[in-house]
C-alpha positions as a Markdown table, in Angstrom:
| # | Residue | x | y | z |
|---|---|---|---|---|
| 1 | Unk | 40.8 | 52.0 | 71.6 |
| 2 | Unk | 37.7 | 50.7 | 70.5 |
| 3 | Unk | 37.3 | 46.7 | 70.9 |
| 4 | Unk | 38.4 | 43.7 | 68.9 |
| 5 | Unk | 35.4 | 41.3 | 67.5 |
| 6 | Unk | 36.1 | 38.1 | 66.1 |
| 7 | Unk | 33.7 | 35.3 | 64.8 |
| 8 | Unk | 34.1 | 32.4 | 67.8 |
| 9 | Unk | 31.6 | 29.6 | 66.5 |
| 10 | Unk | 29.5 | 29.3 | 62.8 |
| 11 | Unk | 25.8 | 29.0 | 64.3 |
| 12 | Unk | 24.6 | 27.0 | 61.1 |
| 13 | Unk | 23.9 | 23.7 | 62.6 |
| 14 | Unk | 21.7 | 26.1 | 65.1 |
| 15 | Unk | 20.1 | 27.8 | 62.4 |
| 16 | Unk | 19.4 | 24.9 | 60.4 |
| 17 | Unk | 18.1 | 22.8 | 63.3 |
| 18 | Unk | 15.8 | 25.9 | 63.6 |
| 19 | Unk | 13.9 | 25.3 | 60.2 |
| 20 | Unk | 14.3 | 21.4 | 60.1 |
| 21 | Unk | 16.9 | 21.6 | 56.9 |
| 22 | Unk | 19.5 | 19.0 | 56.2 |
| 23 | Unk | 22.8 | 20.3 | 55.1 |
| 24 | Unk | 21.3 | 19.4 | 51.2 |
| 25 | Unk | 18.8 | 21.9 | 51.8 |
| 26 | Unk | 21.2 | 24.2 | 52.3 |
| 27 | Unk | 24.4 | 24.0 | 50.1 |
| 28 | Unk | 22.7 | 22.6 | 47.2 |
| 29 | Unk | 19.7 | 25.7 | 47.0 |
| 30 | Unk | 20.0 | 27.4 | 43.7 |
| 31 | Unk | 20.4 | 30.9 | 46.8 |
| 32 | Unk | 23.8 | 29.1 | 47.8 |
| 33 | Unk | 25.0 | 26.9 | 45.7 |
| 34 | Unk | 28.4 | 25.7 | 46.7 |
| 35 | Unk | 30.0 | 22.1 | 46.7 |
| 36 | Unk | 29.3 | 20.0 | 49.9 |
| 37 | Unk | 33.1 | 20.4 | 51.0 |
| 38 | Unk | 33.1 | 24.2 | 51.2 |
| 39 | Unk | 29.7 | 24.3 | 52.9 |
| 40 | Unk | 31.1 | 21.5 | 55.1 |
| 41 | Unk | 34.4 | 24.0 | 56.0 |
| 42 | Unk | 31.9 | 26.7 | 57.2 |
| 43 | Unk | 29.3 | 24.3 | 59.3 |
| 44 | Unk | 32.0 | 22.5 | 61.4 |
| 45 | Unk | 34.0 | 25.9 | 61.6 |
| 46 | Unk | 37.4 | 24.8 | 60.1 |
| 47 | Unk | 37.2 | 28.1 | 58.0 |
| 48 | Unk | 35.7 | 31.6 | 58.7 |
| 49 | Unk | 33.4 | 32.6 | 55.7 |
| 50 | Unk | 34.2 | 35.6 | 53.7 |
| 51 | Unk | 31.9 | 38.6 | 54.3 |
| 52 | Unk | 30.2 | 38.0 | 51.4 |
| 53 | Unk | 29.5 | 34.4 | 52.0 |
| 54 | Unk | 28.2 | 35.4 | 55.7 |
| 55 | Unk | 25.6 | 38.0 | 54.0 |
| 56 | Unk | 24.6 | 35.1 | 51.8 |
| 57 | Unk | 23.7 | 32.7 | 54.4 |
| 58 | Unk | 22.2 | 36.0 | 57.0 |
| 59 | Unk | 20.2 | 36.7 | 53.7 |
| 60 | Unk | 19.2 | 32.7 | 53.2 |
| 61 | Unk | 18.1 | 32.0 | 56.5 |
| 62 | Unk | 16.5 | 36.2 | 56.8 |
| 63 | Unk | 18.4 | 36.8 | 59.7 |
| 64 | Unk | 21.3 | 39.2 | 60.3 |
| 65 | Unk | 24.8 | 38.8 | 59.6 |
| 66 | Unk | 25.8 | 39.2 | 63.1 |
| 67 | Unk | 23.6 | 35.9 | 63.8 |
| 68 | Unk | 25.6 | 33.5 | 61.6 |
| 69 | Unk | 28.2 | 33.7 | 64.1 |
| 70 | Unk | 28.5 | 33.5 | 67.5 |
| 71 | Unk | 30.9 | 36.6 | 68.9 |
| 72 | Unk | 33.4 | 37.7 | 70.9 |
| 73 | Unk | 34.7 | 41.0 | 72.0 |
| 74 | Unk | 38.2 | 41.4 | 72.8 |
């Protein structure tokens, strides 16, 4: 049986921090676009992102997928 993978913690903040953005920065850019609440959902980790809303973000911050979330293997 091959192994579980589940997301474990939204590295945003880190990724962010990384490139000196504010939150503003980030939800607000015409590439994102989403209100402050659902971007605010996804940064502190009360909800998982869609798959599509994770390759946004990889493709925002031109890293991949895999690095917008911390991982673990079950």
């Amino acid at each position: 049986m091959a192994p579980r993978v589940r997301p474990v913690k939204c590295r945003l903040p880190t990724l962010m921090r990384e490139r000196g953005l504010e939150p503003h920065d980030v939800y607000a850019n015409p590439r994102i676009d989403m209100t402050k609440q659902q971007f605010s959902s996804y940064y502190t980790g009360r909800q998982k992102m869609s798959l599509s809303t994770t390759k946004l973000f990889a493709d925002f911050f031109g890293v991949p997928m895999d690095d917008i979330y911390t991982w673990k293997y079950e």
